[in-house]
GUPA-986664 format. One record per residue (C-alpha): z, x, y; residue number from 0; residue in three letters. Coordinates in steps of 0.02 Angstrom, whole numbers. Last residue first. Example, Ala and Ser with C-alpha at 12.3 -4.5 7.8 and 13.67 -1.06 7.14 Angstrom:
! residues 2
+--------+--------+--------+-----+-----+
|     up |   east |  north |   i |  aa |
+--------+--------+--------+-----+-----+
|    357 |    684 |    -53 |   1 | SER |
|    390 |    615 |   -225 |   0 | ALA |
+--------+--------+--------+-----+-----+
END
This chain:
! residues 102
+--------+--------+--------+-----+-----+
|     up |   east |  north |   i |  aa |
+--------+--------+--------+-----+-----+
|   1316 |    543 |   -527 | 101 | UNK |
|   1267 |    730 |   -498 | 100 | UNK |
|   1082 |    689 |   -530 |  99 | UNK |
|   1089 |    557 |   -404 |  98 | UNK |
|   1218 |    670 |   -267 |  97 | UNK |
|   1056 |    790 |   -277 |  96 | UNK |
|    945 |    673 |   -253 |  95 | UNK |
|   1020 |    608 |    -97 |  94 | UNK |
|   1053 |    769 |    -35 |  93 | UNK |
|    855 |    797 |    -17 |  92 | UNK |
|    842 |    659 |     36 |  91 | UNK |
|    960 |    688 |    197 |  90 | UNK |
|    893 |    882 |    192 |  89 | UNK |
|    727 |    791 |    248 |  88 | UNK |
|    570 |    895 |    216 |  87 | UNK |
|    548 |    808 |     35 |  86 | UNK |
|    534 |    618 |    124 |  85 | UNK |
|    385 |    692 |    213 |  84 | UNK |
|    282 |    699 |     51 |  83 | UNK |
|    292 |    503 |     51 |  82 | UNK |
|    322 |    418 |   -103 |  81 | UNK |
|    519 |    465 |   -100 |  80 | UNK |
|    621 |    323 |    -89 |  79 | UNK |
|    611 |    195 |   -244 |  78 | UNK |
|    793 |    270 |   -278 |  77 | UNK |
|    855 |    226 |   -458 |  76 | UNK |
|   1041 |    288 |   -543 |  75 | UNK |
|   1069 |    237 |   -717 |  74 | UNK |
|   1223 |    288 |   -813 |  73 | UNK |
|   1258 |    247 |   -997 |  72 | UNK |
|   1296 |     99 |  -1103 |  71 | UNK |
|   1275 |    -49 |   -964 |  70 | UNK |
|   1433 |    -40 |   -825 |  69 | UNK |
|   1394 |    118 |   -746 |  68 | UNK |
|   1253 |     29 |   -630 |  67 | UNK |
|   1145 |    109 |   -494 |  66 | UNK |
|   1037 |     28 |   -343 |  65 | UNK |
|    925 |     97 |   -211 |  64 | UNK |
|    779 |     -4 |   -143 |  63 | UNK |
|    855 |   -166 |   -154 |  62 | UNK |
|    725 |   -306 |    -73 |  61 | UNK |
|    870 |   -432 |    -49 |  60 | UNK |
|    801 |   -557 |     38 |  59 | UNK |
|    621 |   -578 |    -17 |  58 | UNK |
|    500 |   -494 |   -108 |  57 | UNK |
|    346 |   -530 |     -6 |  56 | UNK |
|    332 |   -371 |    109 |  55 | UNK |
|    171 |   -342 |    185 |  54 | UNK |
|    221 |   -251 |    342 |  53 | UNK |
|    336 |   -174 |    406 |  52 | UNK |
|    532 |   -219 |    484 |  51 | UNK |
|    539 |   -394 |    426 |  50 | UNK |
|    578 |   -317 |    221 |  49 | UNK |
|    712 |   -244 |    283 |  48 | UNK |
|    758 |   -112 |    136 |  47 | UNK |
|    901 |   -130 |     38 |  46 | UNK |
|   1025 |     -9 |    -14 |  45 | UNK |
|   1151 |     52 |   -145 |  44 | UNK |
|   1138 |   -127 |   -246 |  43 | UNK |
|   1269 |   -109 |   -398 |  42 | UNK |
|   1190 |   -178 |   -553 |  41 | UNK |
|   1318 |   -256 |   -640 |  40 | UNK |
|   1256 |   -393 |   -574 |  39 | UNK |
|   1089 |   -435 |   -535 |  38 | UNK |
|    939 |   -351 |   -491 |  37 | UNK |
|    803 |   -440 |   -375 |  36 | UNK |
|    639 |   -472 |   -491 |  35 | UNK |
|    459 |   -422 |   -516 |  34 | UNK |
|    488 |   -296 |   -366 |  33 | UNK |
|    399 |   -285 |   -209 |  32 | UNK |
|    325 |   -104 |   -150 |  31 | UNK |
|    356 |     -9 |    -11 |  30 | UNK |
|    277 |    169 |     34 |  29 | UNK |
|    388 |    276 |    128 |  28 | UNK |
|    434 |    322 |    305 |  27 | UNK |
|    627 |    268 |    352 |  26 | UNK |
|    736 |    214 |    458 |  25 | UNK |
|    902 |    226 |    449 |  24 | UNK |
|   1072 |    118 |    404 |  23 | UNK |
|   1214 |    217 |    362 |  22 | UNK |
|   1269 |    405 |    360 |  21 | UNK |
|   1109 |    434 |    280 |  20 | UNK |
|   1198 |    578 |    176 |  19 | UNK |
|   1325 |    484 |    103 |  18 | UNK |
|   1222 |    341 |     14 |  17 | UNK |
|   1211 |    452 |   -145 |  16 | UNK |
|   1397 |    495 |   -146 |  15 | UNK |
|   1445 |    293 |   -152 |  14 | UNK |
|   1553 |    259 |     15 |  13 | UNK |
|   1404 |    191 |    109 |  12 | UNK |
|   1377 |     37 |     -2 |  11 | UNK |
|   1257 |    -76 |     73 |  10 | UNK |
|   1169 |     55 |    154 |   9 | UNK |
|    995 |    -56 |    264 |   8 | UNK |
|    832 |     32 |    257 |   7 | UNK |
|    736 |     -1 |    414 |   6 | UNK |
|    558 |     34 |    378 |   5 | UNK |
|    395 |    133 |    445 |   4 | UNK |
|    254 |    127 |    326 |   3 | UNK |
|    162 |    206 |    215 |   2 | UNK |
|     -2 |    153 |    124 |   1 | UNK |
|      0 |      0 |      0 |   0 | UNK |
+--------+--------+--------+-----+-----+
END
């Protein structure tokens, strides 16, 4: 769908993989809609405003970062990082650190 400019929204700033946003930011990626939203005991991370660029059809939430510990086994997921850009910032770079660390 080409990149665009988003706000992604931290829903959970304390987890170690939010941390180095700080918060809410915007962000250059590609966005895609999901089949489904996840549900519980998957832990949404972050969302991404689907009002700030265009095309978005998923609906409210559109998580874009999510994890559970729940299931058997870890899972951590970040749809960030389709743009080359996203591999300059020491923010997302931090953030997949923290992942693997998780």
């Amino acid at each position: 769908p080409g990149t665009h400019l988003a706000t992604v929204k931290v829903q959970a700033t304390s987890h170690p993989t939010m941390r180095p946003f700080g918060g809410d930011f915007t962000w250059q990626d590609e966005w895609y809609d999901f089949d489904r939203t996840v549900t519980e005991p998957i832990e949404v991370l972050a969302t991404v405003e689907e009002s700030t660029y265009p095309g978005g059809q998923m609906g409210d939430p559109h998580p874009i970062v999510w994890c559970h510990s729940e299931l058997p086994g870890r899972v951590w997921y970040t749809g960030l990082g389709h743009d080359s850009s996203a591999f300059q910032d020491h923010r997302f770079i931090a953030h997949l650190v923290a992942g693997v660390q998780w």
